[in-house]
Backbone as a ProteinNet text record, in pm:
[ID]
protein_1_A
[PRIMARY]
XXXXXXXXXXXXXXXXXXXXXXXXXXXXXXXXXXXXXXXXXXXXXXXXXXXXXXXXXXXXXXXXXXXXXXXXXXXXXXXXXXXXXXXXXXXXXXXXXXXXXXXXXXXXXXXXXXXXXXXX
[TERTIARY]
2190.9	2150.7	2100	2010.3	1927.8	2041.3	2035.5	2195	2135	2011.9	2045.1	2092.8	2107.8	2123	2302.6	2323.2	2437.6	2570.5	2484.4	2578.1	2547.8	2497.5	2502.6	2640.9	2711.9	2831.9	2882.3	2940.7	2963.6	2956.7	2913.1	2863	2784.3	2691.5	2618.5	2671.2	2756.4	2825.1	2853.9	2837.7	2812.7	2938	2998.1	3095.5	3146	3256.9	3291.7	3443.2	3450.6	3655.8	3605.6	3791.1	3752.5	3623.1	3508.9	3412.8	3260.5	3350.4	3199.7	3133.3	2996.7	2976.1	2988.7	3064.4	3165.5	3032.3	3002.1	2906.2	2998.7	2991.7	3050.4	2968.7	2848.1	2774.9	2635.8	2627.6	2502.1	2337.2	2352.5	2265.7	2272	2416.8	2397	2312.3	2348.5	2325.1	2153.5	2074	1947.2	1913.3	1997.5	1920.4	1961.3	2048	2090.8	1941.6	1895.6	1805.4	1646	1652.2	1523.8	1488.9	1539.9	1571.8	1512.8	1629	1604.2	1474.6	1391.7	1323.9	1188.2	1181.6	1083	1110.2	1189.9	1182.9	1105.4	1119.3	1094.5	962.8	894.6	776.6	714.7	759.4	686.4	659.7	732.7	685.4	714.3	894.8	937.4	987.8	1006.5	1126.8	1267.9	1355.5	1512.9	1572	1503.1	1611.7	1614.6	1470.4	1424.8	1490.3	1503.7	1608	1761.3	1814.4	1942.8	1948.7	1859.9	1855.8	1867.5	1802.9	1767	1921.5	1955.1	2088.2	2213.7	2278.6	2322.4	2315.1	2226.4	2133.8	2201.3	2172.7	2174.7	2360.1	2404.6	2575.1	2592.2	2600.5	2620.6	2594.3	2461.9	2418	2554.6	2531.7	2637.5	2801.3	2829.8	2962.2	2952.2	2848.7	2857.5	2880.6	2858.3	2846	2998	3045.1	3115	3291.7	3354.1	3514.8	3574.5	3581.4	3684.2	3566.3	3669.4	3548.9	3558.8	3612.9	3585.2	3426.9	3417.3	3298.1	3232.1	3251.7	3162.5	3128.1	3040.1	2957.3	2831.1	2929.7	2795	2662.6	2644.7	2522	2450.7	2474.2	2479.5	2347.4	2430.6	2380.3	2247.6	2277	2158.1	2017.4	2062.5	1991	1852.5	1946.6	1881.7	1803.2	1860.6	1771.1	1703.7	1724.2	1558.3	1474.1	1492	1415.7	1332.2	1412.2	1311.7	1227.3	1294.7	1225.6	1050.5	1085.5	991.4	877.5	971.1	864.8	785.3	824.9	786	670.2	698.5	584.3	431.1	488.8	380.4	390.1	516	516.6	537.7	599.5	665.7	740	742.4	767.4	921.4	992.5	1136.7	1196.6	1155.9	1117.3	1069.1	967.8	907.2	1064.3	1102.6	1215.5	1358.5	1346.5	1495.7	1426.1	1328.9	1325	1333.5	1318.3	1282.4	1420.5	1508.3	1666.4	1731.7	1647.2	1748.4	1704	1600.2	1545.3	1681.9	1666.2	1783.7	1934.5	1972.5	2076.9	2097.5	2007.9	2019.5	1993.9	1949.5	1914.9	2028.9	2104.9	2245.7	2342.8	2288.4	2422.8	2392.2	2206.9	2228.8	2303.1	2307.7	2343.3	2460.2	2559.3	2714.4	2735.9	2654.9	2694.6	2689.7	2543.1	2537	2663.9	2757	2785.8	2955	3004.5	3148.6	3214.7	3318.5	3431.5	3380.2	3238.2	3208.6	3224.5	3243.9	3172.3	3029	3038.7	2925.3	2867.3	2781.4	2719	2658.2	2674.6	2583.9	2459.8
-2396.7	-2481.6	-2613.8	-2659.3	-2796.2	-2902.4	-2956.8	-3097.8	-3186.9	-3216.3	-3326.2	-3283.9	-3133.9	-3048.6	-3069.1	-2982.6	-2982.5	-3111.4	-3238.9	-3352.5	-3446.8	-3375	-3487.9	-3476.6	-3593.8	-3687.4	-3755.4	-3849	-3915.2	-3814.8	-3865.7	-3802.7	-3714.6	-3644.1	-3534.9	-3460.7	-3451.4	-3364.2	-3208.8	-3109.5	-2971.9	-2971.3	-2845.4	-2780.8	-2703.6	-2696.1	-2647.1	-2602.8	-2483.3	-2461.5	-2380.3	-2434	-2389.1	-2445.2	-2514.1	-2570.6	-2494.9	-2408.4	-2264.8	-2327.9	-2306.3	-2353.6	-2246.9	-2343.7	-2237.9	-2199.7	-2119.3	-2090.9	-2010.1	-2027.7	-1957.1	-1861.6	-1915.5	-1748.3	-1762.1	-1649.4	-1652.3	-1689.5	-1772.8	-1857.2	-1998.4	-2014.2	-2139	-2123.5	-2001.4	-2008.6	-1995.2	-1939	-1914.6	-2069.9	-2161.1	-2267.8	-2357.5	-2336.9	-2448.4	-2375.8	-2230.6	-2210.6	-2218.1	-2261.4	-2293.3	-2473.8	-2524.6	-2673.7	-2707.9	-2598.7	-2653.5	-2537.2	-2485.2	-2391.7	-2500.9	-2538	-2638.2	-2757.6	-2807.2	-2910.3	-2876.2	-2757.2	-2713	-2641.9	-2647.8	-2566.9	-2759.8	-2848.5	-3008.4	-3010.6	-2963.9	-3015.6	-3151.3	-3162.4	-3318.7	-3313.9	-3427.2	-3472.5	-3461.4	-3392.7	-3347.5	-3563.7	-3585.8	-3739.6	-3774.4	-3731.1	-3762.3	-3695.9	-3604	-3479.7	-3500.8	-3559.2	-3587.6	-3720	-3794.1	-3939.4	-3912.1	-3834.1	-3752.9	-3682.4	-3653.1	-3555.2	-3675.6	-3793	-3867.9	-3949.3	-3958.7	-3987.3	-3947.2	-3804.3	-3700.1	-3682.5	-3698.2	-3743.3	-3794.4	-3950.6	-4095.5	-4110.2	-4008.2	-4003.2	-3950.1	-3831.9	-3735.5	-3829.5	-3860.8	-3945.5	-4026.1	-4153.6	-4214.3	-4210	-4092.8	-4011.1	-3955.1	-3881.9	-3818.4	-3895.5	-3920.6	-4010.9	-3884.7	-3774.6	-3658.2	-3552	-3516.1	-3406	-3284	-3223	-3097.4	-3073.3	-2927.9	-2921.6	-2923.2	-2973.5	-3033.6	-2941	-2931.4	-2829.2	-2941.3	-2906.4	-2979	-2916.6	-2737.7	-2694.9	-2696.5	-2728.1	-2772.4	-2912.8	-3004.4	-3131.3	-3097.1	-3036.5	-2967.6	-2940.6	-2808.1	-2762.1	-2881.1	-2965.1	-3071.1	-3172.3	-3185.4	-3283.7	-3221.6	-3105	-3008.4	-2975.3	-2961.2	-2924.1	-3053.2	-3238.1	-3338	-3354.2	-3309.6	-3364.8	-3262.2	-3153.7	-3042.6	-3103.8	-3146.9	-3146.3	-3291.1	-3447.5	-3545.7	-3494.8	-3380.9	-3340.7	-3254.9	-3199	-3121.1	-2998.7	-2939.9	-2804.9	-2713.7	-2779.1	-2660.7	-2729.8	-2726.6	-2778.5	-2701.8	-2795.4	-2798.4	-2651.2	-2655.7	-2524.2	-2405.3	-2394.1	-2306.3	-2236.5	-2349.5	-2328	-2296.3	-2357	-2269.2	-2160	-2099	-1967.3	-1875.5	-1919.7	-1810.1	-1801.1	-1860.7	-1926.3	-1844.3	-1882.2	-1732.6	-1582.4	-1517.7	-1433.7	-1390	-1477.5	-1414.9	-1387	-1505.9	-1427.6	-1291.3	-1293.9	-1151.8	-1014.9	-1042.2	-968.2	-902.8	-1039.2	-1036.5	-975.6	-1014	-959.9	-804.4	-716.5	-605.8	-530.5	-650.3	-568.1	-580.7	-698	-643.4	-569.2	-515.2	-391.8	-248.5	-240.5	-142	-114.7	-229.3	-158.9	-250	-231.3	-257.4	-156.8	-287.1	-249.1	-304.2	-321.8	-316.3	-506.8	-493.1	-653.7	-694.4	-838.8	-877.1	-1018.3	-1003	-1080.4	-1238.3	-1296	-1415	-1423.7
5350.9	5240.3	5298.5	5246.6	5268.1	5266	5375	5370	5252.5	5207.6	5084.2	5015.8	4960.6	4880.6	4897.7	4989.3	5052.3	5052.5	5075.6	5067.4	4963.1	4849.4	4707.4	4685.4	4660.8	4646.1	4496.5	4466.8	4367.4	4247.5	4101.8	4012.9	4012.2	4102.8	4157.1	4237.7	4272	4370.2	4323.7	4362.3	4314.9	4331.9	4167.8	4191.7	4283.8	4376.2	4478.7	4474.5	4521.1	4557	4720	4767.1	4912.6	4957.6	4959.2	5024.5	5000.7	4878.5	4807.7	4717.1	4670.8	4556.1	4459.4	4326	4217.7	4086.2	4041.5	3931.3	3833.8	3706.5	3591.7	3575.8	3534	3467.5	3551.4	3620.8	3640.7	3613	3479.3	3470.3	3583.5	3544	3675.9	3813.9	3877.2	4000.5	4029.9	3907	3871.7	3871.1	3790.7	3763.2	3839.6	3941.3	4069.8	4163.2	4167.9	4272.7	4261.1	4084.4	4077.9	4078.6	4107.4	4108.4	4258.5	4363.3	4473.3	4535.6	4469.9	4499.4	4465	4347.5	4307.7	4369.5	4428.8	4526.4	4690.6	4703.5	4861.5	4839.7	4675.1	4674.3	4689.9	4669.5	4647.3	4525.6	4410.7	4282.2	4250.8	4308.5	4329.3	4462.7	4459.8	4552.7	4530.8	4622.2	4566.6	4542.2	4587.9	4525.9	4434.8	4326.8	4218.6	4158.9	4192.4	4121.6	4084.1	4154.1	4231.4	4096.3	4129	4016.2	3906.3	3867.3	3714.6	3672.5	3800.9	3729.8	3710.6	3779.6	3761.7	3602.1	3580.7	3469.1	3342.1	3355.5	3263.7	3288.1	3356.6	3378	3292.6	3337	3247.5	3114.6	3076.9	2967.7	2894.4	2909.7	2850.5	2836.4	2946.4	2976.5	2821	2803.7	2762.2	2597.3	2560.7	2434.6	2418.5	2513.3	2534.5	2565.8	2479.4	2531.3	2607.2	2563.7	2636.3	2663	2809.2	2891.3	2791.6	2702.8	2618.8	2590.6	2638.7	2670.6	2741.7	2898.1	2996.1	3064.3	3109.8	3163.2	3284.9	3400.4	3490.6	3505.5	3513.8	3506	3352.1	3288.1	3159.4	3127.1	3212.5	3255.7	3350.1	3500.7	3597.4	3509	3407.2	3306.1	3241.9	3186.8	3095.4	3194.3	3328.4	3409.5	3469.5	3508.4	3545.6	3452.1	3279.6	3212.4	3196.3	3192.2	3179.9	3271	3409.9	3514.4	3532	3474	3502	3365.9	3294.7	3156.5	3228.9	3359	3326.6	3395	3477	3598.3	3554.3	3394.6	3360.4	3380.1	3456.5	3516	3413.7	3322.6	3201.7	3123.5	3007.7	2885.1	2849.2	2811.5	2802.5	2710.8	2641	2549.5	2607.5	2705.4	2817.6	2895.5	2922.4	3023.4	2949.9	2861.2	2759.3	2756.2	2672.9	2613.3	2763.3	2912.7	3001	3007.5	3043.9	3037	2959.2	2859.4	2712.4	2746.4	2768.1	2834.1	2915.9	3045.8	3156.9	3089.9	3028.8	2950.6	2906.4	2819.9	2752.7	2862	3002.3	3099.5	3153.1	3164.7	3195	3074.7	2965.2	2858	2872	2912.9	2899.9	3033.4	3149.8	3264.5	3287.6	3207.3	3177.8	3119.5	3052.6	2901.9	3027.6	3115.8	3148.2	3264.9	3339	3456.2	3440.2	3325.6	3247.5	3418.1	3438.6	3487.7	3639.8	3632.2	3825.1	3855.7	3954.9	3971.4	3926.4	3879.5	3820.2	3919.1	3975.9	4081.7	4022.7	4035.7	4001.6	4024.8
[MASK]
++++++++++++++++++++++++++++++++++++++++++++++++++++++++++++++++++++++++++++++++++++++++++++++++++++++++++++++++++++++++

């Protein structure tokens, strides 16, 4: 993994146990790899990225008195969809509906393979 990637800190700091990075549902790990995939294609810069997600933290924080609810890829989500929308790449809406798409990819490929491991 890319060390900027790797050593974002503070309020950006990726979920981790044991020193892994932790994903709930396989949307996360789609949308942690298209982030740093569009950073290494030069759409942005990962700092800009990194800024944006802090951002989109504080934001939330500030709204928010109790963490119920919190969802850091959640947050990721919303600062890659502005950051993509400030760039022109794809419109926020573009990127939910492909987003909802994979879901349902996933809801048919837990249906099909019940009982096996389910991969991120």
């Amino acid at each position: 993994m890319r060390s900027d990637v790797a050593e974002m800190d503070g309020a950006s700091a990726l979920p981790r146990r044991n020193g892994e990075l932790v994903f709930t549902d396989p949307w996360e790990s789609r949308a942690f790899g298209l982030a740093v995939a569009a950073s290494e294609a030069g759409a942005y810069d990962w700092e800009e990225f990194r800024r944006g997600l802090i951002a989109e933290i504080a934001s939330w924080e500030a709204v928010h008195t109790e963490h119920g609810g919190w969802s850091y890829y959640d947050r990721w989500l919303a600062s890659l969809e502005g950051l993509l929308g400030e760039k022109g790449i794809v419109t926020p809406g573009e990127l939910r509906d492909r987003m909802h798409a994979l879901e349902h990819e996933d809801d048919h490929h837990d249906h099909d393979h019940e009982g096996g491991h389910q991969w991120p």
